[in-house]
C-alpha positions in Angstrom: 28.7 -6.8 16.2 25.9 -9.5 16.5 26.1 -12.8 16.3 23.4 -14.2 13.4 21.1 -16.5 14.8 21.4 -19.9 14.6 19.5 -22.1 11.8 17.2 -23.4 14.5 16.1 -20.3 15.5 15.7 -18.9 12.1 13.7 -22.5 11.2 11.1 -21.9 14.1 10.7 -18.1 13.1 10.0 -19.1 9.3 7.4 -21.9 10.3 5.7 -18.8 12.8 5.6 -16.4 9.6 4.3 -19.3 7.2 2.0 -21.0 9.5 -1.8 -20.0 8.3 -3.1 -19.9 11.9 -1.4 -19.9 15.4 1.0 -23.3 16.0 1.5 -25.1 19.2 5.0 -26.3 20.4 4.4 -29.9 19.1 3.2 -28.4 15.8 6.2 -26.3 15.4 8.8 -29.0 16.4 7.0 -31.0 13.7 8.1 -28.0 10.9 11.6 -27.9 12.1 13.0 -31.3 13.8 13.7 -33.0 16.8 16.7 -31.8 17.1 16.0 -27.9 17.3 14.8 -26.4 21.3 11.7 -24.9 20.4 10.8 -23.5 24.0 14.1 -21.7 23.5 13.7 -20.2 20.4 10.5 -19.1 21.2 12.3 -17.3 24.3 14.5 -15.8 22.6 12.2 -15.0 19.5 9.8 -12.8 22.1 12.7 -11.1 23.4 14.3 -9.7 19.8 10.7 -8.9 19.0 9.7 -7.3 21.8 9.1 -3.7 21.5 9.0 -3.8 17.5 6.1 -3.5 15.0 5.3 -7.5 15.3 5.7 -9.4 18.6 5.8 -13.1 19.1 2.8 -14.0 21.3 1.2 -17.3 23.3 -2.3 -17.3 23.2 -4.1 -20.7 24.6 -0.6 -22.5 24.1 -0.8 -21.5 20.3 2.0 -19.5 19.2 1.9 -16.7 16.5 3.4 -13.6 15.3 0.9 -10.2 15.6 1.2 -6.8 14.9 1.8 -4.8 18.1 -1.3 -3.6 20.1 0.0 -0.1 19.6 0.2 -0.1 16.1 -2.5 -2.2 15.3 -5.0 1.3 14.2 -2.4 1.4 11.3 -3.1 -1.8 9.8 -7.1 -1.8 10.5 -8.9 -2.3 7.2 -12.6 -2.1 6.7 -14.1 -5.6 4.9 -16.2 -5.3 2.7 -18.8 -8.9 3.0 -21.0 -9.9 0.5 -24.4 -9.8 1.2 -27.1 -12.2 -1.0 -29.9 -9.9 -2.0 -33.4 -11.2 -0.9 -35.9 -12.1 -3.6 -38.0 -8.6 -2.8 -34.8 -6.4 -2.9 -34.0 -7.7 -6.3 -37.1 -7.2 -7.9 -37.2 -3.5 -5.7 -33.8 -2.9 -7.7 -35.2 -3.6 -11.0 -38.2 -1.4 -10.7 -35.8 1.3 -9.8 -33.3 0.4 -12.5 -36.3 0.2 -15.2 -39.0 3.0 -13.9 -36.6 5.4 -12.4 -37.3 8.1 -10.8 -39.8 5.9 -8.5 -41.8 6.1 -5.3 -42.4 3.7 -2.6 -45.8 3.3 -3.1 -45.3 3.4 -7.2 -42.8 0.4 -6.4 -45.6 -1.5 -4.1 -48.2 -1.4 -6.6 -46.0 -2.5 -9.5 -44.4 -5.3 -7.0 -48.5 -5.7 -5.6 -46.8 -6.1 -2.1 -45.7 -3.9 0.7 -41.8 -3.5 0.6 -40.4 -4.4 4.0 -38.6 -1.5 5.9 -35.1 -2.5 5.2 -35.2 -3.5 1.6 -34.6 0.0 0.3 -32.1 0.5 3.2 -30.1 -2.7 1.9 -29.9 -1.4 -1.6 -28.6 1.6 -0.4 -26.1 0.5 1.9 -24.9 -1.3 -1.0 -24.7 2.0 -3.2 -27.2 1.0 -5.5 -30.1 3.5 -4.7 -30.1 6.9 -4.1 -33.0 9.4 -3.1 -33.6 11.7 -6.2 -35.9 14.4 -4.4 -39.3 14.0 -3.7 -42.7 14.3 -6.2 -44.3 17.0 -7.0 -47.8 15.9 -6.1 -49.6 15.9 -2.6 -47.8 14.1 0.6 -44.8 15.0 -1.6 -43.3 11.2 -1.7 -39.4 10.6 -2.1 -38.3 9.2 -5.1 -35.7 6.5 -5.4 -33.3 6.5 -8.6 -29.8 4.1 -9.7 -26.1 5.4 -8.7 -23.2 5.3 -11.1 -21.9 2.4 -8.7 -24.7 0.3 -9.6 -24.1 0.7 -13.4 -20.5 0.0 -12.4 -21.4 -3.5 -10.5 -23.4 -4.4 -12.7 -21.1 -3.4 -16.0 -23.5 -1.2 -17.7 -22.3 2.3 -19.4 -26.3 3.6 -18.8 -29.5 2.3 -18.1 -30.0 1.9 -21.7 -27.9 -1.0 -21.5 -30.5 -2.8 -19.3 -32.0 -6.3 -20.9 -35.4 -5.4 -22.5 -38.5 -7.7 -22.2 -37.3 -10.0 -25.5 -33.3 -10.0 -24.1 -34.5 -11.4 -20.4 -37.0 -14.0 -22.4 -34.3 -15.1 -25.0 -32.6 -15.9 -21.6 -35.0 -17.6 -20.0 -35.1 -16.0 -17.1 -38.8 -14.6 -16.9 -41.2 -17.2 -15.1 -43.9 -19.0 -17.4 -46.6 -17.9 -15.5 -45.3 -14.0 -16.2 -45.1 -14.6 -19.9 -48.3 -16.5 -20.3 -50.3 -13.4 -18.6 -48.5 -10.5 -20.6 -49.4 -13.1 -23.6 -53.4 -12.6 -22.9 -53.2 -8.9 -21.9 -51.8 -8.6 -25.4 -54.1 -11.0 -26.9 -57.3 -9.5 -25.2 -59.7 -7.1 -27.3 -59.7 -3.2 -25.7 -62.9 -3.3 -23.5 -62.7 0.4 -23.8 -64.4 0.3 -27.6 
């Protein structure tokens, strides 16, 4: 039968598990007493973990547990890191969301600046923007359209659920200068007549 291990031993093993980052020897004698031989512990810690799914490691006179090197393909997870959209890749995502399907160039002139190269690449990294076949006119230019994930994100059941011009205004979100220029284009007589 084995023995249990002592309450020392089990003190310096719960202050490895509950430490946020790797501890060194002072730092976990400070968790569990004077009294308690961490070097020992420690000792004898590596050696009942050795060979199981965690092992008790020194690295730089830091002590932690870690998953074995072996094993560690198991518990790999892929992170997803937010990334802060640029000014030009938002308003390139609201073109798309409100003239879709659109064209590169169709998105330059309403934009009236070139769209850097990785702007559409950004949106569709994120799953935002999809190529939705190319137009039907000469050079044959692909077209750029929402995903379901970006409805999703952004809580919307369809792109009917988009903010209209009177919605985005109520919430003072379009610039002055915007507002005062869509004021005089409706304001202005038809020079066509």
């Amino acid at each position: 039968m084995v023995n249990p291990p002592d309450d020392r031993l089990r003190a310096v093993e719960a202050a490895l598990f509950a430490a946020e980052q790797p501890l060194t020897l002072a730092e976990i004698q400070s968790h569990v007493g004077p009294a308690a031989d961490v070097k020992a512990a420690l000792a004898q810690l590596q050696e009942d973990y050795a060979g199981r799914g965690i092992e008790l490691v020194e690295r730089g006179g830091r002590w932690h547990f870690q998953t074995a090197a072996d094993l560690a393909h198991i518990l790999r997870r892929e992170r997803e890191e937010p990334r802060k959209l640029t000014r030009a890749g938002i308003e390139t995502l609201a073109i798309i969301a409100y003239h879709e399907p659109v064209s590169r160039a169709e998105i330059e002139a309403i934009r009236g600046v070139q769209i850097s190269k990785g702007t559409l690449d950004v949106l569709m990294e994120a799953g935002w923007v999809r190529p939705a076949g190319r137009r039907e006119v000469p050079g044959r230019p692909l077209i750029y359209a929402t995903t379901p994930d970006f409805l999703s994100h952004f809580g919307l059941e369809s792109r009917r659920d988009l903010p209209g011009i009177d919605d985005l205004r109520a919430a003072g979100l379009l610039d002055p200068v915007d507002l005062a220029i869509a004021e005089l284009e409706l304001e202005s007589p038809d020079d066509s007549d």
